[in-house]
C-alpha positions as CSV (number, residue, x, y, z in Angstrom):
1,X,9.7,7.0,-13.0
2,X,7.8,6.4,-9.7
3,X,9.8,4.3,-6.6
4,X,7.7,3.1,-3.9
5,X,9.8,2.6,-0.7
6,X,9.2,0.5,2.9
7,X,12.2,0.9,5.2
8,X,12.6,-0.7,8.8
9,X,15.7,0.0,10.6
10,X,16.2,-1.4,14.3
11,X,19.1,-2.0,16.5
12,X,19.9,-3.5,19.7
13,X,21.8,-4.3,22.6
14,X,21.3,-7.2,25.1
15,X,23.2,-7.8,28.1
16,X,24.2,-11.5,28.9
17,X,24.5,-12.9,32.2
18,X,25.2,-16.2,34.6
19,X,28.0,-18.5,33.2
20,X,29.2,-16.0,30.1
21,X,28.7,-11.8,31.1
22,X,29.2,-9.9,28.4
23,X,27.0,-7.6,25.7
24,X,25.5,-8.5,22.8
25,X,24.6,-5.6,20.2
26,X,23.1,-5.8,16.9
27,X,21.9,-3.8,14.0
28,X,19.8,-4.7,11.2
29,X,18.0,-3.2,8.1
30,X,15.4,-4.2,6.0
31,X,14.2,-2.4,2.8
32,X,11.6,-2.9,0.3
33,X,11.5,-1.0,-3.0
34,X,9.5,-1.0,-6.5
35,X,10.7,1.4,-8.8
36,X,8.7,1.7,-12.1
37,X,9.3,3.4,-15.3
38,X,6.6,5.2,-16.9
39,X,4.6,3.7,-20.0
40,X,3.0,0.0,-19.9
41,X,4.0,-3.7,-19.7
42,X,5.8,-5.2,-17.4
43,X,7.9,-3.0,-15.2
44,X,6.2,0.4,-15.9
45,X,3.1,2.5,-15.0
46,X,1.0,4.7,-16.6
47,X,-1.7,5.4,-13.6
48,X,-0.3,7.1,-10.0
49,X,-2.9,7.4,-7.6
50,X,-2.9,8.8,-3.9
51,X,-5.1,9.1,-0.9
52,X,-4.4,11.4,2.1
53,X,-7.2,11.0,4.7
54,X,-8.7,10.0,7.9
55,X,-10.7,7.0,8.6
56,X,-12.7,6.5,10.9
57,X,-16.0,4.0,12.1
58,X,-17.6,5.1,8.9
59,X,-15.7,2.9,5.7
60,X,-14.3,4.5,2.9
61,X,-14.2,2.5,0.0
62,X,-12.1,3.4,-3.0
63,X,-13.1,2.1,-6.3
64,X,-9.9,1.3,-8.1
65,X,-11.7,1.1,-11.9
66,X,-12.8,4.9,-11.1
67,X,-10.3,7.0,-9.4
68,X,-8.4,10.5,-10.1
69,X,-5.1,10.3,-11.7
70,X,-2.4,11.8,-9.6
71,X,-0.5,13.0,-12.9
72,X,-3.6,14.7,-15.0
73,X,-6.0,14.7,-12.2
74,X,-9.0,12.4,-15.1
75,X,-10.6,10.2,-13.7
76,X,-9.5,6.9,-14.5
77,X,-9.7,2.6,-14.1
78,X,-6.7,0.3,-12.7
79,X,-6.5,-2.7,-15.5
80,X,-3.8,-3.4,-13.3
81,X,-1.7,-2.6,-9.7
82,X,1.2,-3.3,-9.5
83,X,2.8,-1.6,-6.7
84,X,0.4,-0.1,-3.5
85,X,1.5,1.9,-0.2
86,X,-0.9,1.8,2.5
87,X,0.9,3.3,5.7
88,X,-1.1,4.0,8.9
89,X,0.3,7.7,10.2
90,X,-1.9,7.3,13.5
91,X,-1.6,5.6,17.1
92,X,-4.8,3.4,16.3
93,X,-5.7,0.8,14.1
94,X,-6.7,0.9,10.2
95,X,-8.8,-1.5,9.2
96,X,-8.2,-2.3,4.9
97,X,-10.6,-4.9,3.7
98,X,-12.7,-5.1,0.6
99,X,-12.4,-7.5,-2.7
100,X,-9.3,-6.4,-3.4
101,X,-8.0,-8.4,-0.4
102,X,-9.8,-10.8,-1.1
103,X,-10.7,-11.6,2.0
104,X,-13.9,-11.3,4.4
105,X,-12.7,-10.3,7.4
106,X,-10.4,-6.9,7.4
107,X,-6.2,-6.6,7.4
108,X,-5.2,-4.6,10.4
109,X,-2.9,-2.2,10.9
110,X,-1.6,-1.1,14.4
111,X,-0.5,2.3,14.7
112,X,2.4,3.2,12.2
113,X,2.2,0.1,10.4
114,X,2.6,-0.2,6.7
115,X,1.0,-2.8,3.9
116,X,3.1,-2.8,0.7
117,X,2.2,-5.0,-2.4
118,X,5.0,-5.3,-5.1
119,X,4.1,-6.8,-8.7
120,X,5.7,-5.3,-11.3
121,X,3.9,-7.7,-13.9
122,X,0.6,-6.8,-12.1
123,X,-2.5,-8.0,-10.8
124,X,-5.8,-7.6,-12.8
125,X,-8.2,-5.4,-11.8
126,X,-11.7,-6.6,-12.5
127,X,-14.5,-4.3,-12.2
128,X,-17.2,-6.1,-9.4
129,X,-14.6,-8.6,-8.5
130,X,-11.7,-7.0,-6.9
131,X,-11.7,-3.5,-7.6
132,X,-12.6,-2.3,-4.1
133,X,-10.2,-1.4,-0.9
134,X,-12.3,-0.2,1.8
135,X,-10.4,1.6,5.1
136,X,-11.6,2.7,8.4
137,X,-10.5,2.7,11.8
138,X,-13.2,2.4,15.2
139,X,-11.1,4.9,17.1
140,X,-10.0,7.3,14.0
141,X,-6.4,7.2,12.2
142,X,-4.8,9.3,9.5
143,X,-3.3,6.6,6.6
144,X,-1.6,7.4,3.3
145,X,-2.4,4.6,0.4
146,X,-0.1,5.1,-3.1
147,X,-1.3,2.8,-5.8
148,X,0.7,2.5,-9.3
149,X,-0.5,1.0,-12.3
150,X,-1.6,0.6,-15.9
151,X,-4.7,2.1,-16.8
152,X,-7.7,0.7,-18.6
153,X,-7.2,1.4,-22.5
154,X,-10.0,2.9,-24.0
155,X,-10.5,1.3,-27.6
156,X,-9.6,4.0,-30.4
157,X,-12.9,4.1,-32.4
């Protein structure tokens, strides 16, 4: 079983003035969760995969139909993602882009900002269409990126 978990805690406290004095004071959670069993189909995974780095003003770029399984360290193809982590542990920002996004221009992430993508059914994975995240940050940041999915089945012969 892998769980994939986004938490955001804040509270406040406001104090009110003119016609009504008084204090306002709130608290408020938020917290996003994918927990997958292992195997395939919907719900489960059978691919873990996890990336501990630095970027920096040279892109990385991670091909997801050839990376190494966290579990038995092979290297191996996502068919399909269906839950991804992408948490940016420095003070500047993290650029992710590439055809995974689908998008031209790059998602940034300020300083201890998080991306999380939660599909349990899963999004396909072609190879040369969107199979590539690339990261990298002008100024240099640390990021974490988990990515959970099936894994391309190779045909018995």
């Amino acid at each position: 079983m892998a769980r994939l978990l986004f938490e955001f805690q804040n509270s406040f406290t406001e104090q009110l003035s003119g016609l009504v004095s008084g204090q306002i004071a709130g608290q408020g959670a938020v917290s996003l969760g994918l927990t997958l069993a292992a195997g395939t189909g919907a719900g489960k995974y059978d691919l873990s995969y996890a990336e501990k780095a630095d970027a920096s003003s040279s892109p990385m770029t991670i091909d997801l139909t050839a990376v190494e399984d966290e579990a038995s360290g092979a290297l191996e193809g996502f068919a399909k993602v269906k839950g991804l982590f992408l948490l940016n542990k420095g003070e500047n920002d993290l650029i992710a882009s590439g055809s995974f996004f689908g998008v031209s221009a790059g998602i940034v992430l300020a300083g201890g900002g998080a991306l999380m993508l939660s599909e349990p059914a899963g999004l396909d994975i072609t190879d040369a269409a969107n199979n590539e995240i690339t990261l990298s940050s002008a100024d240099g940041t640390t990021f974490e990126l988990r990515i959970l999915g099936e894994k391309i089945a190779i045909p018995e012969a």
